[in-house]
KOLLUM-187732 format. One record per residue: x, y, z of N, C-alpha, C, O, CB in turn. Coordinates in steps of 0.05 Angstrom, whole numbers, plus 5000, padded with zeros to 4 digits. Glycine has a CB too. Layout:
N
XYZXYZXYZXYZXYZ/...
***
This chain:
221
519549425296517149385280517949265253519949335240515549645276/516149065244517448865219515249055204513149135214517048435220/516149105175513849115161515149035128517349045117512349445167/511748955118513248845092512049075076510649255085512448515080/512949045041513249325022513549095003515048905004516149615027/511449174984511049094955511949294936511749514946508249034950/513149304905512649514897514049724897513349954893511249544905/517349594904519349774916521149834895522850004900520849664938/520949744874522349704842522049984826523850094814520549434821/519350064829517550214819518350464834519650474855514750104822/517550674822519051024827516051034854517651144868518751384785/513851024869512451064880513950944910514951054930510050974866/513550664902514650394916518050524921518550554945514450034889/519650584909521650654924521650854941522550824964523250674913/521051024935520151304953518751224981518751355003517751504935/517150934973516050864996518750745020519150755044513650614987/519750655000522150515013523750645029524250565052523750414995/524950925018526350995033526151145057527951185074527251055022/523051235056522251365080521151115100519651165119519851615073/521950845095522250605111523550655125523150755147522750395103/526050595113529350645120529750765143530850675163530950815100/528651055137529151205145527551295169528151515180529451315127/525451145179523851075210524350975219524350735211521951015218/525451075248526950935262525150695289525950545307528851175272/523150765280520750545296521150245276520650025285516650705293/521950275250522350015240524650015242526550155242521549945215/523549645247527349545241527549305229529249125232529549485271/525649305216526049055195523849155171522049325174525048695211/524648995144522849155125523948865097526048805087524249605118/521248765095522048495082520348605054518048685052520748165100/522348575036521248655001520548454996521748244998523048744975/517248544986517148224965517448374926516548584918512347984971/518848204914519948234895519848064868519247834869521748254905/520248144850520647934830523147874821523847654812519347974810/524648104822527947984810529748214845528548374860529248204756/532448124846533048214858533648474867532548634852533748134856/534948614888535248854890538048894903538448874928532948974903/540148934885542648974895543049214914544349204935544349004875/541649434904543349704925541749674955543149774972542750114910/539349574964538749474988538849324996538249345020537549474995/539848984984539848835001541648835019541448665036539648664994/544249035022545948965039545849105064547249075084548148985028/542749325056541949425090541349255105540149055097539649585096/542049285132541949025152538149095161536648955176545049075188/537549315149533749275161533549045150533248835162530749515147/533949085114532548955102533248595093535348475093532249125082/530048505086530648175071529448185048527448335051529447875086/529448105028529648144994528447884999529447725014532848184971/526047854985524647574987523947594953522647784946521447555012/524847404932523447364903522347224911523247054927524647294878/519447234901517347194899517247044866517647214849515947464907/516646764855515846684834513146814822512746964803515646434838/510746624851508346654846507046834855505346674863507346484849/505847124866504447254878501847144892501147194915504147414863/500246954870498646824879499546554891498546344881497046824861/500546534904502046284917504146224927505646054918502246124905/504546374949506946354970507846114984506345974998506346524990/511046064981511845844988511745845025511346065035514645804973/512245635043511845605064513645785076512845885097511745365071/516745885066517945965090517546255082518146445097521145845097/516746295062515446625058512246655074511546865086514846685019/511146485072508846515091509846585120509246785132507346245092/511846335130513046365158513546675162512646795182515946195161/514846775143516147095149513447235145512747405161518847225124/512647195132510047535129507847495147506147665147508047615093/507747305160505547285184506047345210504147375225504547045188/508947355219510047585238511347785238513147865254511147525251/510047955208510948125213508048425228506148315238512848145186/508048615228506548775238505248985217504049175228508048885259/505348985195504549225180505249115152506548905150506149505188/504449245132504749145101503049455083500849565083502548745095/505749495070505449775051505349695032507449575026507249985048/502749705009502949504978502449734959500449864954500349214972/504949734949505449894924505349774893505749924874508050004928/504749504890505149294872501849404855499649424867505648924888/502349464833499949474824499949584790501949684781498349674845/497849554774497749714737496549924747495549994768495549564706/497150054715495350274708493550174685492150344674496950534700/493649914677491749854645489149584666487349464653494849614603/489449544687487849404700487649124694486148984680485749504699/489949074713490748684704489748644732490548774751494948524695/487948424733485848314751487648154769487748164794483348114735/488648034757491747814769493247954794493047904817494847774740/494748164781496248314793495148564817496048654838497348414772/492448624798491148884818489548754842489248854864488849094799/488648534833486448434862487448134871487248104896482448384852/488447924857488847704869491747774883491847684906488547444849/493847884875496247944890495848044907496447894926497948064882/494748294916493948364945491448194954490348344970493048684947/490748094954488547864972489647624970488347464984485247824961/492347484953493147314968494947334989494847175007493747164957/497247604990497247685019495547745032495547615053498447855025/493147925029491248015062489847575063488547495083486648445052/490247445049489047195060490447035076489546885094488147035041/493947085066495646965081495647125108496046965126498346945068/495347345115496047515142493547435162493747375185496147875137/490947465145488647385164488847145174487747125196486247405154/489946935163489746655161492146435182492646195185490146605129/493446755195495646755215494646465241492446445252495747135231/496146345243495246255269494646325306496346475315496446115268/493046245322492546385336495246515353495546735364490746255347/496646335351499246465369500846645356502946735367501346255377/500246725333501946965318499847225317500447445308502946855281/497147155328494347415330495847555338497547475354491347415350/495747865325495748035339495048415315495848375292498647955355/494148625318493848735308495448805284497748875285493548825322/494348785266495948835230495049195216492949315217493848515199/496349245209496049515203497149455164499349365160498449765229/495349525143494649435119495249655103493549815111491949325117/496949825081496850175068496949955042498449765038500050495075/494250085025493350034999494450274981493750464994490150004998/495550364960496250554942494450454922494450244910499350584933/492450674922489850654903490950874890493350934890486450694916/488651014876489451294854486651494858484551384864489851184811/486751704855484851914861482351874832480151994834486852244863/482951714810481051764792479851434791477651414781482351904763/480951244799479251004813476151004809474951194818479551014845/474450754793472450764799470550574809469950344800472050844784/469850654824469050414847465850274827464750374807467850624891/465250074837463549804824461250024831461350204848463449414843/458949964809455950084811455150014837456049834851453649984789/452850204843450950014864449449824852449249804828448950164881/448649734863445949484864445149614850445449854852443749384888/443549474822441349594804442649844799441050024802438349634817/444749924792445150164768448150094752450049954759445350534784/447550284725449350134715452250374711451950614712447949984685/454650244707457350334703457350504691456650454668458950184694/458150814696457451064683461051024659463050894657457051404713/459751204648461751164618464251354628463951574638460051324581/466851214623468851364625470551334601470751154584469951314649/472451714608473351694582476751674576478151784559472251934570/477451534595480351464595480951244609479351234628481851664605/482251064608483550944623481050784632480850804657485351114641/479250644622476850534630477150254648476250204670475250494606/478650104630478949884644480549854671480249694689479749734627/482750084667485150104698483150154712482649994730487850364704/481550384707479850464729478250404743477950464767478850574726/476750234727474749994739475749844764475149864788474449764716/478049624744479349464747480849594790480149494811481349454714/482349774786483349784813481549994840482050034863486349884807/479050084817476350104841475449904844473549964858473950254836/475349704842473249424849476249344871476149304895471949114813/478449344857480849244880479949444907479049344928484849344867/480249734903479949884934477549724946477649584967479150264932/475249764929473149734953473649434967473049394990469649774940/474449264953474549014963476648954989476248775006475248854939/478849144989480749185004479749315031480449255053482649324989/478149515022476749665045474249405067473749385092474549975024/473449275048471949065061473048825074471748635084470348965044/475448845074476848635088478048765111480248675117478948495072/477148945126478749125154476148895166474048795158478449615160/477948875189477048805209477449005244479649035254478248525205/475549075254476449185277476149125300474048995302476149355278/477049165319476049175345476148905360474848855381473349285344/477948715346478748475357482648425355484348545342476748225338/482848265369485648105381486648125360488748255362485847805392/485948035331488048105309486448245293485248185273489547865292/486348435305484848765290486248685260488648645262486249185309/484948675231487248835214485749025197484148985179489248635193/486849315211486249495203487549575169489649485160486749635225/485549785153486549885124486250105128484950225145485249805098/488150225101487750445102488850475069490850405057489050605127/486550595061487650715035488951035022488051255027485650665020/490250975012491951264999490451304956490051124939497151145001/490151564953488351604934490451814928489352034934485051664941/493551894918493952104906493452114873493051894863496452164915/493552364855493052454829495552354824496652164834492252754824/496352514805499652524793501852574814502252764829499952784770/502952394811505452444836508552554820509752434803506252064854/509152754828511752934814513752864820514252624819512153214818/515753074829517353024851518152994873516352894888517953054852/520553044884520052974912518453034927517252874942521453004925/518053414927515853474939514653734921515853844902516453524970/512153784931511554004916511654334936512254374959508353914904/510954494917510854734934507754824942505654804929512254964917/508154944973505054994973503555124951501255044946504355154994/504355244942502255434922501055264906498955334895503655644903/502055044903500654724891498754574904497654394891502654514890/497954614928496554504944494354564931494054744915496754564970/492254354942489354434931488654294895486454264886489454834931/490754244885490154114863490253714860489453564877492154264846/491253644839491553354836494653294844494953054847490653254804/496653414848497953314839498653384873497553524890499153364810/501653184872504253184907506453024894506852944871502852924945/507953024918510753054917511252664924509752504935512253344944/513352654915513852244928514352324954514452124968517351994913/514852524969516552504995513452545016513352485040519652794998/511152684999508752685024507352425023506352345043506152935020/507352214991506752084987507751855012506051735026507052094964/510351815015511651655026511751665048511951455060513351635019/511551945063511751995089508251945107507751895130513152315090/506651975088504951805095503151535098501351495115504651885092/504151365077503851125077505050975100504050805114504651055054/508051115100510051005122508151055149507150865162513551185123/507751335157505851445186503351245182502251215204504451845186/502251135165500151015167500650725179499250635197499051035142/502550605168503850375175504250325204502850185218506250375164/506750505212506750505233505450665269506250635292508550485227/503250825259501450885278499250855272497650915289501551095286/498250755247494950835244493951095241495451275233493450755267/491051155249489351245240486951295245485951085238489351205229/485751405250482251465252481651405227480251225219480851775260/483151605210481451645179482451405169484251305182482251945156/481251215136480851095135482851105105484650965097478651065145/481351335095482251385061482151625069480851775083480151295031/484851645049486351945039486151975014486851804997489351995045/484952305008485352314978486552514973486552694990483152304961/487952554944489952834949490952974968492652924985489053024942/489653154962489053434984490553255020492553335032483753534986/489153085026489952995050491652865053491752775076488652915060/493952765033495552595035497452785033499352725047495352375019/497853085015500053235014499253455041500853645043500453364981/497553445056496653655077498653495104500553605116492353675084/497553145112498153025126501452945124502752905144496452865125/502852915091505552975101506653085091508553005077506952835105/505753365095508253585099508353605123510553665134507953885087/505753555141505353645168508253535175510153675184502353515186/508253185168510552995183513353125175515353135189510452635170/513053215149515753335136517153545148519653575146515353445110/515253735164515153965180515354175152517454315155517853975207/514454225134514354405111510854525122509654695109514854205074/
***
Protein backbone atom coordinates (compact mmCIF):
# COMPACT_ATOMS: atom_id res chain seq x y z
CA UNK A 1 0.00 0.00 0.00
CA UNK A 2 1.56 3.47 -1.21
CA UNK A 3 0.53 6.20 0.93
CA UNK A 4 1.52 9.80 0.99
CA UNK A 5 2.11 12.03 4.52
CA UNK A 6 2.32 15.74 4.63
CA UNK A 7 3.53 17.29 7.73
CA UNK A 8 6.14 14.88 8.83
CA UNK A 9 8.72 17.67 10.02
CA UNK A 10 6.30 18.69 12.63
CA UNK A 11 6.05 16.70 16.27
CA UNK A 12 2.15 15.53 15.20
CA UNK A 13 3.31 14.66 11.49
CA UNK A 14 6.17 12.63 12.81
CA UNK A 15 4.43 10.54 15.18
CA UNK A 16 2.27 10.13 12.18
CA UNK A 17 5.20 8.90 10.49
CA UNK A 18 6.40 6.49 12.49
CA UNK A 19 3.41 4.50 13.15
CA UNK A 20 3.69 4.44 9.06
CA UNK A 21 6.85 2.73 9.31
CA UNK A 22 5.82 0.74 11.43
CA UNK A 23 2.51 -0.97 9.39
CA UNK A 24 3.30 -3.53 7.86
CA UNK A 25 0.31 -3.28 5.18
CA UNK A 26 2.40 -0.22 3.88
CA UNK A 27 5.19 -0.38 1.85
CA UNK A 28 5.74 2.69 0.42
CA UNK A 29 5.23 6.14 2.14
CA UNK A 30 6.13 9.28 -0.11
CA UNK A 31 6.84 12.70 2.11
CA UNK A 32 5.88 15.72 0.66
CA UNK A 33 8.21 18.21 2.16
CA UNK A 34 9.85 21.43 2.02
CA UNK A 35 13.50 20.95 2.92
CA UNK A 36 14.94 17.57 3.27
CA UNK A 37 14.84 14.74 5.66
CA UNK A 38 18.08 12.98 6.40
CA UNK A 39 17.25 10.34 9.20
CA UNK A 40 14.38 8.77 6.79
CA UNK A 41 15.33 9.07 3.63
CA UNK A 42 17.48 6.15 3.72
CA UNK A 43 14.35 3.84 4.71
CA UNK A 44 13.85 1.78 1.69
CA UNK A 45 9.62 2.45 2.40
CA UNK A 46 10.27 5.78 1.98
CA UNK A 47 10.66 8.78 -1.09
CA UNK A 48 11.34 12.37 0.21
CA UNK A 49 9.67 14.50 -2.46
CA UNK A 50 10.62 18.72 -1.87
CA UNK A 51 7.99 20.25 -2.81
CA UNK A 52 8.77 24.24 -3.97
CA UNK A 53 5.13 25.07 -4.61
CA UNK A 54 2.22 23.36 -2.61
CA UNK A 55 -0.05 25.07 -4.81
CA UNK A 56 1.48 23.71 -7.91
CA UNK A 57 2.90 20.41 -8.39
CA UNK A 58 5.42 19.57 -10.92
CA UNK A 59 4.49 16.65 -13.48
CA UNK A 60 6.62 13.84 -12.11
CA UNK A 61 5.27 14.58 -8.57
CA UNK A 62 1.83 14.49 -9.94
CA UNK A 63 2.92 11.10 -11.71
CA UNK A 64 3.76 9.74 -8.09
CA UNK A 65 0.80 10.91 -5.88
CA UNK A 66 -1.92 9.73 -8.26
CA UNK A 67 -0.90 6.07 -7.76
CA UNK A 68 -0.63 6.10 -4.76
CA UNK A 69 -3.73 4.70 -2.37
CA UNK A 70 -4.21 6.87 0.71
CA UNK A 71 -2.85 10.40 1.87
CA UNK A 72 -2.39 11.44 5.74
CA UNK A 73 -2.19 15.49 5.83
CA UNK A 74 -0.61 16.76 8.73
CA UNK A 75 0.63 20.09 6.96
CA UNK A 76 -1.27 22.81 8.51
CA UNK A 77 -1.22 26.60 11.19
CA UNK A 78 -2.45 27.35 14.23
CA UNK A 79 -2.78 31.45 13.38
CA UNK A 80 -4.97 30.47 10.07
CA UNK A 81 -2.97 31.02 6.82
CA UNK A 82 -5.59 30.44 4.01
CA UNK A 83 -2.59 29.42 1.58
CA UNK A 84 -1.39 26.75 3.62
CA UNK A 85 -4.65 25.62 5.56
CA UNK A 86 -7.10 25.26 2.46
CA UNK A 87 -5.36 25.75 -0.94
CA UNK A 88 -2.45 23.12 0.07
CA UNK A 89 -4.79 20.42 0.85
CA UNK A 90 -7.21 21.02 -2.15
CA UNK A 91 -4.46 21.31 -4.48
CA UNK A 92 -3.66 17.72 -3.57
CA UNK A 93 -7.43 16.36 -3.07
CA UNK A 94 -7.65 18.22 -6.90
CA UNK A 95 -4.63 16.51 -8.13
CA UNK A 96 -5.93 12.86 -6.77
CA UNK A 97 -9.56 13.39 -8.02
CA UNK A 98 -8.28 14.56 -11.31
CA UNK A 99 -6.43 11.02 -11.66
CA UNK A 100 -6.96 9.54 -15.01
CA UNK A 101 -9.33 6.88 -15.79
CA UNK A 102 -6.78 4.15 -15.79
CA UNK A 103 -5.24 5.07 -12.42
CA UNK A 104 -9.46 5.13 -10.84
CA UNK A 105 -9.54 3.47 -8.11
CA UNK A 106 -10.64 3.94 -4.36
CA UNK A 107 -8.59 6.82 -2.32
CA UNK A 108 -8.83 6.86 1.31
CA UNK A 109 -8.11 10.92 2.48
CA UNK A 110 -7.07 11.53 6.93
CA UNK A 111 -7.51 15.41 7.51
CA UNK A 112 -5.81 16.50 11.11
CA UNK A 113 -8.35 19.16 12.07
CA UNK A 114 -8.40 20.32 15.95
CA UNK A 115 -11.27 19.78 18.47
CA UNK A 116 -11.84 23.73 18.96
CA UNK A 117 -12.28 24.39 14.98
CA UNK A 118 -14.97 26.62 13.94
CA UNK A 119 -16.96 25.69 11.25
CA UNK A 120 -18.57 28.67 8.69
CA UNK A 121 -22.19 30.10 9.96
CA UNK A 122 -25.24 28.80 8.43
CA UNK A 123 -27.06 30.58 5.78
CA UNK A 124 -28.38 33.82 7.31
CA UNK A 125 -26.65 33.78 10.75
CA UNK A 126 -23.84 35.41 11.77
CA UNK A 127 -20.14 34.17 13.19
CA UNK A 128 -20.50 33.84 16.96
CA UNK A 129 -17.62 35.74 18.85
CA UNK A 130 -14.66 33.83 19.85
CA UNK A 131 -12.20 34.35 22.38
CA UNK A 132 -8.92 32.98 21.33
CA UNK A 133 -7.31 32.04 18.53
CA UNK A 134 -10.15 33.57 16.21
CA UNK A 135 -8.76 33.69 13.04
CA UNK A 136 -6.89 29.87 13.27
CA UNK A 137 -10.20 28.85 14.14
CA UNK A 138 -12.22 30.12 11.60
CA UNK A 139 -9.70 29.82 9.17
CA UNK A 140 -9.14 25.72 9.53
CA UNK A 141 -13.11 25.19 10.20
CA UNK A 142 -14.04 26.50 6.81
CA UNK A 143 -10.77 24.11 5.69
CA UNK A 144 -12.63 20.84 7.58
CA UNK A 145 -15.95 21.46 6.28
CA UNK A 146 -14.73 21.98 2.80
CA UNK A 147 -12.61 18.82 3.04
CA UNK A 148 -15.59 16.91 4.32
CA UNK A 149 -17.47 18.07 1.05
CA UNK A 150 -15.18 16.73 -1.24
CA UNK A 151 -15.77 12.72 -0.18
CA UNK A 152 -17.07 11.16 -2.78
CA UNK A 153 -18.74 7.63 -2.36
CA UNK A 154 -19.95 4.73 -3.68
CA UNK A 155 -18.18 4.93 -7.05
CA UNK A 156 -14.96 3.29 -8.93
CA UNK A 157 -12.72 6.01 -7.50
CA UNK A 158 -14.63 6.29 -4.24
CA UNK A 159 -12.40 9.07 -2.33
CA UNK A 160 -13.37 8.61 0.84
CA UNK A 161 -12.42 11.38 4.18
CA UNK A 162 -12.09 11.20 7.24
CA UNK A 163 -11.36 13.70 9.74
CA UNK A 164 -9.41 13.58 13.09
CA UNK A 165 -10.46 16.49 15.81
CA UNK A 166 -7.90 15.88 18.82
CA UNK A 167 -7.52 18.81 21.89
CA UNK A 168 -3.96 19.15 23.14
CA UNK A 169 -1.81 16.37 22.14
CA UNK A 170 0.98 15.40 25.07
CA UNK A 171 2.94 12.62 24.95
CA UNK A 172 3.32 9.56 23.65
CA UNK A 173 0.46 8.32 25.31
CA UNK A 174 -1.74 9.19 28.02
CA UNK A 175 -3.05 7.32 31.04
CA UNK A 176 -6.61 6.19 31.27
CA UNK A 177 -7.55 8.17 34.16
CA UNK A 178 -7.14 10.98 31.44
CA UNK A 179 -9.64 9.77 29.25
CA UNK A 180 -12.71 11.71 28.94
CA UNK A 181 -11.00 15.07 28.77
CA UNK A 182 -9.22 17.28 25.83
CA UNK A 183 -6.20 16.11 25.81
CA UNK A 184 -4.19 12.25 24.15
CA UNK A 185 -1.15 10.87 23.63
CA UNK A 186 0.92 11.18 19.80
CA UNK A 187 0.90 7.36 19.78
CA UNK A 188 -3.36 7.16 19.82
CA UNK A 189 -3.14 10.14 17.65
CA UNK A 190 -1.01 8.29 15.13
CA UNK A 191 -2.25 4.94 15.47
CA UNK A 192 -5.30 6.19 14.27
CA UNK A 193 -4.89 8.32 11.43
CA UNK A 194 -2.53 5.44 10.22
CA UNK A 195 -5.93 2.66 10.88
CA UNK A 196 -7.85 5.21 9.09
CA UNK A 197 -5.60 5.25 6.09
CA UNK A 198 -5.28 2.02 5.67
CA UNK A 199 -8.78 0.34 6.40
CA UNK A 200 -11.26 3.07 6.56
CA UNK A 201 -14.24 3.52 8.34
CA UNK A 202 -17.94 3.93 8.85
CA UNK A 203 -17.38 6.94 11.07
CA UNK A 204 -16.44 9.86 9.35
CA UNK A 205 -14.98 12.41 12.11
CA UNK A 206 -13.30 11.69 15.30
CA UNK A 207 -13.19 13.93 18.10
CA UNK A 208 -11.14 13.52 21.24
CA UNK A 209 -12.67 11.12 23.31
CA UNK A 210 -12.81 8.83 20.07
CA UNK A 211 -9.58 9.17 18.69
CA UNK A 212 -7.79 8.22 22.20
CA UNK A 213 -10.74 5.33 22.83
CA UNK A 214 -10.14 4.00 19.05
CA UNK A 215 -6.29 3.88 19.55
CA UNK A 216 -5.60 2.48 22.51
CA UNK A 217 -8.07 -0.12 21.36
CA UNK A 218 -5.19 -0.61 18.25
CA UNK A 219 -2.40 -0.04 20.92
CA UNK A 220 -3.97 -2.92 22.94
CA UNK A 221 -3.73 -0.51 26.25
Amino acid sequence: MKVVLSGSTGRLGGAVLTHCLNHPSITSIILLTRRGIEDVAQNPKVKVIIVKDFTAYDEPTISELQTADAAIWCLGTFNGNEKVDIEFPFTFINTIKSRPSSLAKPFRYVQLGGAFTEPPPEEAKQERSLWFFQNGRRVRGAAEARVLEAAEYGAENEFAVYLVKPGAVLGAAIPKFAWGSLIMGTDELGATMVDLAVHGNEQKVFNNQEIVEHGSRLLGN
